[in-house]
PQR file of N, CA, C, O and H, with PARSE charges and radii, in Angstrom:
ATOM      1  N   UNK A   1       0.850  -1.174   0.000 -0.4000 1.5000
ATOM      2  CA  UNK A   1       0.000   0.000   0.000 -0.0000 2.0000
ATOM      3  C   UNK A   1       0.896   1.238   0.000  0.5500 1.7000
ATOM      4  O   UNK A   1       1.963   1.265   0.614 -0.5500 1.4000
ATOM      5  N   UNK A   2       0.411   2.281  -0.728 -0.4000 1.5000
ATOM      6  CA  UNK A   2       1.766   3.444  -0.598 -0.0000 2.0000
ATOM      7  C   UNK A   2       0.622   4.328  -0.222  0.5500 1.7000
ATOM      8  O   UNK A   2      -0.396   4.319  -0.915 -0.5500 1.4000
ATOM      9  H   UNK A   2      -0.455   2.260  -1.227  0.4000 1.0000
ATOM     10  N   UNK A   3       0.702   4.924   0.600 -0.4000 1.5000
ATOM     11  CA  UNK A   3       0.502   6.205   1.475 -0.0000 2.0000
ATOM     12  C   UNK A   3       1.181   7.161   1.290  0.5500 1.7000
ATOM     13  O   UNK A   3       2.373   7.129   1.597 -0.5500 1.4000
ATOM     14  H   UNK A   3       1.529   4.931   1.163  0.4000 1.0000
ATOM     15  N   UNK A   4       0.575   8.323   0.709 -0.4000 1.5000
ATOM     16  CA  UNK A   4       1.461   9.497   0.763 -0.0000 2.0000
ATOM     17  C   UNK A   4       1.525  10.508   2.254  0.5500 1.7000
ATOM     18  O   UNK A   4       0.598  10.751   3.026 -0.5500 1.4000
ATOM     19  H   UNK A   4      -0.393   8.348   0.460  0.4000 1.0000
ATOM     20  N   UNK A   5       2.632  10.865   2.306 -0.4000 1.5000
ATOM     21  CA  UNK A   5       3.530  11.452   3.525 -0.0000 2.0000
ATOM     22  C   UNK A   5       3.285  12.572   3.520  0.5500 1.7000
ATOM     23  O   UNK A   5       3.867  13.107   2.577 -0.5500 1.4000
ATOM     24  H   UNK A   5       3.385  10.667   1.679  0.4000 1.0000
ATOM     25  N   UNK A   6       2.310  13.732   4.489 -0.4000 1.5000
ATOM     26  CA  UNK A   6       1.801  14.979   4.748 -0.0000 2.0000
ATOM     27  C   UNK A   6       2.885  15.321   5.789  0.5500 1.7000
ATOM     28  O   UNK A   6       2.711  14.722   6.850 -0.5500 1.4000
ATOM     29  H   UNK A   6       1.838  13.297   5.255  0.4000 1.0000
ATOM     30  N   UNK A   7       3.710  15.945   5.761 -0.4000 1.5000
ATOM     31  CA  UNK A   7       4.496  16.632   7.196 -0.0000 2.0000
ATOM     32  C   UNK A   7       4.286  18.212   7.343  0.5500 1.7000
ATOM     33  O   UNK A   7       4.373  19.063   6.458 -0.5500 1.4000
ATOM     34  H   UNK A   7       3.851  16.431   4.899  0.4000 1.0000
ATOM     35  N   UNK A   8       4.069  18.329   8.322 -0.4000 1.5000
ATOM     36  CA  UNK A   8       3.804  20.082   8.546 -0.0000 2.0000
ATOM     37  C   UNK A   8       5.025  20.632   8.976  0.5500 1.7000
ATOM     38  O   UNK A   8       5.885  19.928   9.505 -0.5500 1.4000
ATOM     39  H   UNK A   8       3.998  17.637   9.041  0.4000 1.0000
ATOM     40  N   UNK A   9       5.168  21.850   8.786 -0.4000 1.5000
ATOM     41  CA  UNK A   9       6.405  22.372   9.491 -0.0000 2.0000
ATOM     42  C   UNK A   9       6.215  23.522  10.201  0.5500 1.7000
ATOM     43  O   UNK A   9       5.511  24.447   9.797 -0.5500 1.4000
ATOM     44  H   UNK A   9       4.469  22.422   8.356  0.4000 1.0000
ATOM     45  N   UNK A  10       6.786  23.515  11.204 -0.4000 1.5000
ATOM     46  CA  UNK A  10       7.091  24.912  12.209 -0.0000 2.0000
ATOM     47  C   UNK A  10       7.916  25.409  12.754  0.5500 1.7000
ATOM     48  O   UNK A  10       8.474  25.004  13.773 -0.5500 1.4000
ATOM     49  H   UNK A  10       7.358  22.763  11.533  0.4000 1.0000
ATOM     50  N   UNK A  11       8.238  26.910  11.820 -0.4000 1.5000
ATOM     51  CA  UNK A  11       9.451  27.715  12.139 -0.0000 2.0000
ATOM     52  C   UNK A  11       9.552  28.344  13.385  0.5500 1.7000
ATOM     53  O   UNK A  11       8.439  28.235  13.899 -0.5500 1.4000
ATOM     54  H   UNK A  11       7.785  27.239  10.992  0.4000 1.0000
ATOM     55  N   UNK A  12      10.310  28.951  14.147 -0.4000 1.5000
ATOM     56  CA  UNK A  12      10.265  29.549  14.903 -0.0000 2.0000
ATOM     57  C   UNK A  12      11.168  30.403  15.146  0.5500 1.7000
ATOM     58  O   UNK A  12      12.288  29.927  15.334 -0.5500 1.4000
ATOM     59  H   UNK A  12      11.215  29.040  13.730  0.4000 1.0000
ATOM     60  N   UNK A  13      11.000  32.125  15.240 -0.4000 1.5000
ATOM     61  CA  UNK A  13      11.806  32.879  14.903 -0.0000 2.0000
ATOM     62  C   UNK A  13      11.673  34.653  15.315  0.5500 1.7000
ATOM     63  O   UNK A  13      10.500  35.002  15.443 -0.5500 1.4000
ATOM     64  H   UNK A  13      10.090  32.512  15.088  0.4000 1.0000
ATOM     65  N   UNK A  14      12.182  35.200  15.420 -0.4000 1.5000
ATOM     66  CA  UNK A  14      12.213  37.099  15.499 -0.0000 2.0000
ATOM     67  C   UNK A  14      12.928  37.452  14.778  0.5500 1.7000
ATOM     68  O   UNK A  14      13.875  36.771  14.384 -0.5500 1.4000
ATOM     69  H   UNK A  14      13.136  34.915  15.316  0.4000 1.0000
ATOM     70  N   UNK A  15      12.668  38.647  14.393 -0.4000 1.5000
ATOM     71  CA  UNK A  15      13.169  39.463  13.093 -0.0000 2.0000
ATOM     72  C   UNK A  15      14.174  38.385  12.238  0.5500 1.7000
ATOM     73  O   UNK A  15      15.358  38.430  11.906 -0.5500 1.4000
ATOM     74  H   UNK A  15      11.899  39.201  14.713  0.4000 1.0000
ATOM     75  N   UNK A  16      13.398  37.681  12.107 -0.4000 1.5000
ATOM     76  CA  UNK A  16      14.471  36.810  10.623 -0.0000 2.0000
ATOM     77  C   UNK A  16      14.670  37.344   9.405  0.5500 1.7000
ATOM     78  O   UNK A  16      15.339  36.627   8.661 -0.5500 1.4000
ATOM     79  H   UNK A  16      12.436  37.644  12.377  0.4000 1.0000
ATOM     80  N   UNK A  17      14.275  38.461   8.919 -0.4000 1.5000
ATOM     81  CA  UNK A  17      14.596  39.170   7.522 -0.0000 2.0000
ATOM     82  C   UNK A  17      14.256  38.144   6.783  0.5500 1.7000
ATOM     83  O   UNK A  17      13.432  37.234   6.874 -0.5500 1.4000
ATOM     84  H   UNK A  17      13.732  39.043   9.524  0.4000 1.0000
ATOM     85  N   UNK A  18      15.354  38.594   5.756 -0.4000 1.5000
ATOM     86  CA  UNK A  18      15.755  36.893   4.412 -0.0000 2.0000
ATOM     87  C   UNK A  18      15.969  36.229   4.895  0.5500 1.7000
ATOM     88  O   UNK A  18      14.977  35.572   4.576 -0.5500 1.4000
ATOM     89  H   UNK A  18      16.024  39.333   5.682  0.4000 1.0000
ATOM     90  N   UNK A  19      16.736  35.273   5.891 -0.4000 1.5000
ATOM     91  CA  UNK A  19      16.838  34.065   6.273 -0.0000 2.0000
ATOM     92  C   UNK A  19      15.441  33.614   6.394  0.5500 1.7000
ATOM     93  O   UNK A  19      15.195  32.592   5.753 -0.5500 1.4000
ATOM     94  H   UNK A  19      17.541  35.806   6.150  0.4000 1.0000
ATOM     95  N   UNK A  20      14.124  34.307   7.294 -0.4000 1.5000
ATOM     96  CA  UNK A  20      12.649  33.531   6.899 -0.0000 2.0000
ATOM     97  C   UNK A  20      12.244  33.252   5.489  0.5500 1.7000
ATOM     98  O   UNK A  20      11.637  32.304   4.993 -0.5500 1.4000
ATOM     99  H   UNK A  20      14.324  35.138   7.815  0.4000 1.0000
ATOM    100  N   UNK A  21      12.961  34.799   4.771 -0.4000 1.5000
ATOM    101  CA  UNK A  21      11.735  34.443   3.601 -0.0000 2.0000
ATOM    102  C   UNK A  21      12.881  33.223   2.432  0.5500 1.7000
ATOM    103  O   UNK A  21      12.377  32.807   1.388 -0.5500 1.4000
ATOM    104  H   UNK A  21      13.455  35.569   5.174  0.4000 1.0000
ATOM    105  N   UNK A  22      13.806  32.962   2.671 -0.4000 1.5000
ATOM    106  CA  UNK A  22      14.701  31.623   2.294 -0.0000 2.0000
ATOM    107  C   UNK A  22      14.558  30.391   3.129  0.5500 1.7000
ATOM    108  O   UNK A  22      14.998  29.264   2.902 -0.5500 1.4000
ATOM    109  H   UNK A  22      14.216  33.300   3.519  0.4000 1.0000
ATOM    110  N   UNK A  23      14.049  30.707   3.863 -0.4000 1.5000
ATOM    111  CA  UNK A  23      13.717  29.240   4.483 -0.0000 2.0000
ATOM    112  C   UNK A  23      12.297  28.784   3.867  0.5500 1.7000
ATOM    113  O   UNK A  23      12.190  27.704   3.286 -0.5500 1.4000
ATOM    114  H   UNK A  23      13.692  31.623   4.048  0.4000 1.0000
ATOM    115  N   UNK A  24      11.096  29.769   4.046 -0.4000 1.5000
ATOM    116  CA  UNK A  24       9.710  29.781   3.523 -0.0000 2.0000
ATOM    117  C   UNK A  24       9.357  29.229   2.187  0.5500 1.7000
ATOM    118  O   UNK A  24       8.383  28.516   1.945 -0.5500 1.4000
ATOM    119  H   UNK A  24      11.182  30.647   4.517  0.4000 1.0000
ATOM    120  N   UNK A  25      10.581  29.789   1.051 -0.4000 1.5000
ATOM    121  CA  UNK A  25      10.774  29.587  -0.221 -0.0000 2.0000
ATOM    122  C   UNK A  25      11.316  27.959  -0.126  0.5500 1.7000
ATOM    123  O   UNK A  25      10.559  27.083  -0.543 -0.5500 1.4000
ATOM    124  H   UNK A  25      11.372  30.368   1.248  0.4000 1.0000
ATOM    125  N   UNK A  26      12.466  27.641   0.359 -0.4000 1.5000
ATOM    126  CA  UNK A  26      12.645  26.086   0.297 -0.0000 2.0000
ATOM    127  C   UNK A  26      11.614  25.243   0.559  0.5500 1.7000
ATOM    128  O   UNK A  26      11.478  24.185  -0.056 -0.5500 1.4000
ATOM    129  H   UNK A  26      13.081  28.353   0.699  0.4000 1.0000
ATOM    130  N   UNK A  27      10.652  25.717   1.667 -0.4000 1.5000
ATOM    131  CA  UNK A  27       9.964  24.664   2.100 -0.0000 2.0000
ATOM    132  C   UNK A  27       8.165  24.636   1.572  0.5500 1.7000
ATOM    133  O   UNK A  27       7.313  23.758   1.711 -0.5500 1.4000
ATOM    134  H   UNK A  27      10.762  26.576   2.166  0.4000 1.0000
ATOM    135  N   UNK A  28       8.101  25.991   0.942 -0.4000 1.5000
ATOM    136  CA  UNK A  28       6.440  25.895   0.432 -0.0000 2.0000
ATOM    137  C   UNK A  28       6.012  25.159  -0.625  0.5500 1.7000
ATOM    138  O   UNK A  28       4.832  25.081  -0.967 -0.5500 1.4000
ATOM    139  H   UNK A  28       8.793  26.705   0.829  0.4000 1.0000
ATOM    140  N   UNK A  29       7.170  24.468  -1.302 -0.4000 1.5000
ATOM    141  CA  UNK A  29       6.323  23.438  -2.428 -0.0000 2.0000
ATOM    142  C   UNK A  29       6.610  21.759  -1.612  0.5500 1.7000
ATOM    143  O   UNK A  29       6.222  20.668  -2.031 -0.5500 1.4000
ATOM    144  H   UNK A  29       8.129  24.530  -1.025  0.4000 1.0000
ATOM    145  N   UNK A  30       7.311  22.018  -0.507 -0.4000 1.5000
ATOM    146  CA  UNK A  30       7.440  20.646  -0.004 -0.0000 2.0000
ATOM    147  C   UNK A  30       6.671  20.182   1.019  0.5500 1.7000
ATOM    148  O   UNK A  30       6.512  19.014   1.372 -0.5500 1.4000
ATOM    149  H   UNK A  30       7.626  22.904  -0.167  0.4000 1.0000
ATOM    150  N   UNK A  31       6.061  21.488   1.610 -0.4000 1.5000
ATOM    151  CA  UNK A  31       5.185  21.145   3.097 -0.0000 2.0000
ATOM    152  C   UNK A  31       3.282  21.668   2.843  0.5500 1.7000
ATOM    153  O   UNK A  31       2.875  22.707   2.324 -0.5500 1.4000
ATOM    154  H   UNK A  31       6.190  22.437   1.324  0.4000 1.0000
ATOM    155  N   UNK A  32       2.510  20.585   3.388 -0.4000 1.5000
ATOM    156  CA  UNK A  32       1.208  21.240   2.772 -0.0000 2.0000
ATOM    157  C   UNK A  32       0.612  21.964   3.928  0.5500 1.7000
ATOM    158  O   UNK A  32      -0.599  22.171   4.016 -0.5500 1.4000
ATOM    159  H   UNK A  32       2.841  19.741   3.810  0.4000 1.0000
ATOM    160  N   UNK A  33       1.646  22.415   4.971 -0.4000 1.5000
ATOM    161  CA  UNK A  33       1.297  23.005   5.766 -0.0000 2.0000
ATOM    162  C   UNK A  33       2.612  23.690   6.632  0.5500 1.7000
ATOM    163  O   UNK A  33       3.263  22.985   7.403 -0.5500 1.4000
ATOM    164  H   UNK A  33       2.629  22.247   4.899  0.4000 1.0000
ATOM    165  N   UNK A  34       2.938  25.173   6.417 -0.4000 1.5000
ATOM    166  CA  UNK A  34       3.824  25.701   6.853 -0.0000 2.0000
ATOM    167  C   UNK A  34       2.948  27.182   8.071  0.5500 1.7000
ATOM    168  O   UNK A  34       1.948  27.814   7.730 -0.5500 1.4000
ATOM    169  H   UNK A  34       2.409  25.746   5.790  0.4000 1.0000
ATOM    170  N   UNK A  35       3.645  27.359   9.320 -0.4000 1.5000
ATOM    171  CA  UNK A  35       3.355  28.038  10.313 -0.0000 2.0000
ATOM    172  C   UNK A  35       4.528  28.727  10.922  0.5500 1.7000
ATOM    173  O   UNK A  35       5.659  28.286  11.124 -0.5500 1.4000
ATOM    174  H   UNK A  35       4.457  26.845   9.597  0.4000 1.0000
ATOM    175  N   UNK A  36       4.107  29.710  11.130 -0.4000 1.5000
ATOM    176  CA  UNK A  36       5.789  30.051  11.313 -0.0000 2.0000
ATOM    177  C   UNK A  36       5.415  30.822  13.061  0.5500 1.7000
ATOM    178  O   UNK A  36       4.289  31.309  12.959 -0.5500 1.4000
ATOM    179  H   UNK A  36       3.188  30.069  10.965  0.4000 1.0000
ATOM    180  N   UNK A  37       5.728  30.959  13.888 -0.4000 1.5000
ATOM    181  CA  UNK A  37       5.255  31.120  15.235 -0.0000 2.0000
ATOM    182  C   UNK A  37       6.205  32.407  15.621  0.5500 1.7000
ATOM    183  O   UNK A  37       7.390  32.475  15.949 -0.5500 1.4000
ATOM    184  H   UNK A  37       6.643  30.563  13.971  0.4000 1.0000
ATOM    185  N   UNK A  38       5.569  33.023  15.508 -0.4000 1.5000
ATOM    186  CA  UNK A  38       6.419  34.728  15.761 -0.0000 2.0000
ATOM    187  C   UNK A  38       6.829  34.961  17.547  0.5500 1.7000
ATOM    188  O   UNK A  38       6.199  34.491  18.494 -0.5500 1.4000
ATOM    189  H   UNK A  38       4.607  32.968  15.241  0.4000 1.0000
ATOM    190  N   UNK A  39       8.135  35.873  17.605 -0.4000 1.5000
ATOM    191  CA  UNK A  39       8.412  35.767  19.201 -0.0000 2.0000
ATOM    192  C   UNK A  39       8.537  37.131  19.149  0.5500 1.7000
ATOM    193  O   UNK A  39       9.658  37.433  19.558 -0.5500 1.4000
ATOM    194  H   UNK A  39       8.647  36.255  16.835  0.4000 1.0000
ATOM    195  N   UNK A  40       7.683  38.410  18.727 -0.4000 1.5000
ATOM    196  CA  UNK A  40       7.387  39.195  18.928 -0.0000 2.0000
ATOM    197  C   UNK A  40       8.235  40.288  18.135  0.5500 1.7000
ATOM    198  O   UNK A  40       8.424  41.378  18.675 -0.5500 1.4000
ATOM    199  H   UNK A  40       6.772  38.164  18.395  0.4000 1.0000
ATOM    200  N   UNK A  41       8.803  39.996  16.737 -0.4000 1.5000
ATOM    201  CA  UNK A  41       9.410  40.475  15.608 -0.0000 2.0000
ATOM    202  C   UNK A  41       8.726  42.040  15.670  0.5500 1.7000
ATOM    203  O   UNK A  41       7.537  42.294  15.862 -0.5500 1.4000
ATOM    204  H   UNK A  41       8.650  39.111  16.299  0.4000 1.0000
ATOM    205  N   UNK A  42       9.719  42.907  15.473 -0.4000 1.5000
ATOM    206  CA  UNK A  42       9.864  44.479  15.078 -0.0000 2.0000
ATOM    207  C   UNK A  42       9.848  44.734  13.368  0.5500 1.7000
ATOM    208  O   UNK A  42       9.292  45.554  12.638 -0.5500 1.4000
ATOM    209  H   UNK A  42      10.685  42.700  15.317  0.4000 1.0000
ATOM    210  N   UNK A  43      10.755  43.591  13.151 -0.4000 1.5000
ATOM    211  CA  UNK A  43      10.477  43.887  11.633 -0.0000 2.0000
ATOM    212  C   UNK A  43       9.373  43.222  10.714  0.5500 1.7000
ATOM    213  O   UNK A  43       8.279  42.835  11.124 -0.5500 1.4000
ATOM    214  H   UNK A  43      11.207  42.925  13.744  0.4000 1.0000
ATOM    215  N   UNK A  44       9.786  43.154   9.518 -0.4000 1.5000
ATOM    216  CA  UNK A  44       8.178  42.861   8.718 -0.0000 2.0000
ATOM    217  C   UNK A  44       8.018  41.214   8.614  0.5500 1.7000
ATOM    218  O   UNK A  44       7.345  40.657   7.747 -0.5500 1.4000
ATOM    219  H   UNK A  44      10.675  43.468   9.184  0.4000 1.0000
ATOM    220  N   UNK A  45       8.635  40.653   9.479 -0.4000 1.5000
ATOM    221  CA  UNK A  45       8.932  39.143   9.335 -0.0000 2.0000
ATOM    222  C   UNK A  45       6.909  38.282   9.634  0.5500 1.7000
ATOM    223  O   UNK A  45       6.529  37.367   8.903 -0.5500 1.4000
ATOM    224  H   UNK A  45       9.183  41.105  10.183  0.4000 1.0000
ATOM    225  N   UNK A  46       6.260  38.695  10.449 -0.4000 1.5000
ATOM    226  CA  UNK A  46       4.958  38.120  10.287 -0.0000 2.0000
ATOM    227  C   UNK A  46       4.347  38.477   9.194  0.5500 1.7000
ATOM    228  O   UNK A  46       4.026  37.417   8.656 -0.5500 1.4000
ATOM    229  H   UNK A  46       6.568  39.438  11.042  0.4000 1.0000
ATOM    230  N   UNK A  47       3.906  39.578   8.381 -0.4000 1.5000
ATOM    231  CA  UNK A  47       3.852  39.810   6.734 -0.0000 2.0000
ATOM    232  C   UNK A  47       4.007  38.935   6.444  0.5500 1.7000
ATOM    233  O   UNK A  47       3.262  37.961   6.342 -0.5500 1.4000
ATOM    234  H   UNK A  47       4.168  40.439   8.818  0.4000 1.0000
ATOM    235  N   UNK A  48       6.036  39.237   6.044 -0.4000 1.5000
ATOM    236  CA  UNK A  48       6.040  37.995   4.787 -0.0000 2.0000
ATOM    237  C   UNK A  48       5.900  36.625   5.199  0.5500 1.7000
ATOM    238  O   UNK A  48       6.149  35.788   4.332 -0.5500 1.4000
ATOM    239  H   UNK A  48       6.641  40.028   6.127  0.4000 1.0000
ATOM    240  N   UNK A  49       5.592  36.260   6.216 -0.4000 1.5000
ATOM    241  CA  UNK A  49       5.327  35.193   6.279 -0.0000 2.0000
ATOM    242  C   UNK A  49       3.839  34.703   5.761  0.5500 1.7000
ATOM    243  O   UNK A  49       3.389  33.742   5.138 -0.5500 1.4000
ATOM    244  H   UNK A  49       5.390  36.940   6.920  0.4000 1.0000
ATOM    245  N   UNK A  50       3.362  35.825   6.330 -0.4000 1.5000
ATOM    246  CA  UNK A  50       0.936  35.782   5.603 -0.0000 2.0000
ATOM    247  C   UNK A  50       1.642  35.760   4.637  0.5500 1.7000
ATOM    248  O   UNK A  50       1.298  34.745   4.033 -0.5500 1.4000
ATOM    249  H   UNK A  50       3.726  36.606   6.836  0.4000 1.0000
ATOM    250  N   UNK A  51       2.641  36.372   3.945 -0.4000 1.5000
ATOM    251  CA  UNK A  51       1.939  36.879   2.035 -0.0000 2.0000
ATOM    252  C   UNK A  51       3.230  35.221   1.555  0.5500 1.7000
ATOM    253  O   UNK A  51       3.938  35.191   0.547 -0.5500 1.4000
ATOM    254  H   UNK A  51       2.921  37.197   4.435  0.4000 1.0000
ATOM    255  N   UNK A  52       3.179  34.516   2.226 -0.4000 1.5000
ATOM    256  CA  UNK A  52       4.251  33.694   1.645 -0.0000 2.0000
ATOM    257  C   UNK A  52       3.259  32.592   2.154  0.5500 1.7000
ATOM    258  O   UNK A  52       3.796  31.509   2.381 -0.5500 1.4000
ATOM    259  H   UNK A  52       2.605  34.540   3.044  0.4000 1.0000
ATOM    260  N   UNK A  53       2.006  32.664   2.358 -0.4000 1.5000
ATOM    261  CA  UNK A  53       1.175  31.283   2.719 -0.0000 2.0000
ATOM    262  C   UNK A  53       1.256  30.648   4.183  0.5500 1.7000
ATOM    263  O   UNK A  53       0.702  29.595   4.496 -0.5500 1.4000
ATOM    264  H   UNK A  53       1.569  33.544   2.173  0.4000 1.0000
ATOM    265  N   UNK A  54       1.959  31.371   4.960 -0.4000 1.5000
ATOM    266  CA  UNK A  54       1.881  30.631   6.154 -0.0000 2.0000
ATOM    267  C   UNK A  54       0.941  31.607   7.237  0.5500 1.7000
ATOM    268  O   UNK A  54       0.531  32.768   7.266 -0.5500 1.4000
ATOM    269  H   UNK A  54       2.410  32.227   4.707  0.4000 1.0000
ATOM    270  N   UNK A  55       0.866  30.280   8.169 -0.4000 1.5000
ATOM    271  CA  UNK A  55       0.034  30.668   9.287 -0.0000 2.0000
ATOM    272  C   UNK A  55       0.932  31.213  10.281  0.5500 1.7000
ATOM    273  O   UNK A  55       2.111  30.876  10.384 -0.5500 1.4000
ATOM    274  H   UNK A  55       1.199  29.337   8.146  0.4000 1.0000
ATOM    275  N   UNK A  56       0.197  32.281  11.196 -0.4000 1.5000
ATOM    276  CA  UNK A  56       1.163  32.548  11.721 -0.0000 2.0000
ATOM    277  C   UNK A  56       0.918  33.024  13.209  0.5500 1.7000
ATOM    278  O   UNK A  56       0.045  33.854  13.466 -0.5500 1.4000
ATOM    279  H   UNK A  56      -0.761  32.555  11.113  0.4000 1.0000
ATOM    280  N   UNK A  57       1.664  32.505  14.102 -0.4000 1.5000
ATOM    281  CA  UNK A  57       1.346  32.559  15.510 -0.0000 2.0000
ATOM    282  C   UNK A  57       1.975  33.508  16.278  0.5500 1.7000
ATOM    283  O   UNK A  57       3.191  33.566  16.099 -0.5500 1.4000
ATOM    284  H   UNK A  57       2.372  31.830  13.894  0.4000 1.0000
ATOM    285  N   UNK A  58       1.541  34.216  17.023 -0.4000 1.5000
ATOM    286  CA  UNK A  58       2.503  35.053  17.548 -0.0000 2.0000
ATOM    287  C   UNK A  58       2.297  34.524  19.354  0.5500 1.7000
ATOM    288  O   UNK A  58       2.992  35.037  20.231 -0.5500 1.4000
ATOM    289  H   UNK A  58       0.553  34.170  17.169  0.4000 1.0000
TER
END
């Protein structure tokens, strides 16, 4: 029987700049569920995370 493999992923991070939105980019055609859990970021890092498809927790 082959079962296909759903894994979610969850980042976790503050002001990550580009390093989020390069991590986001590697992983949005591989994960059918990306969340990225905010620790209270100054910069625009929860944005691009909404406009890059993820959910996002603060």
């Amino acid at each position: 029987m082959n079962i296909p493999t759903r894994v979610g992923v969850v980042i976790i991070g503050r002001n990550e700049g580009d390093r989020l939105v390069r991590c986001l980019k590697s992983l949005v055609k591989q994960s059918p569920q990306l969340i990225y859990v905010d620790s209270g970021s100054t910069d625009d890092s929860v944005n691009v995370a909404r406009s890059m498809g993820a959910e996002v927790v603060s």
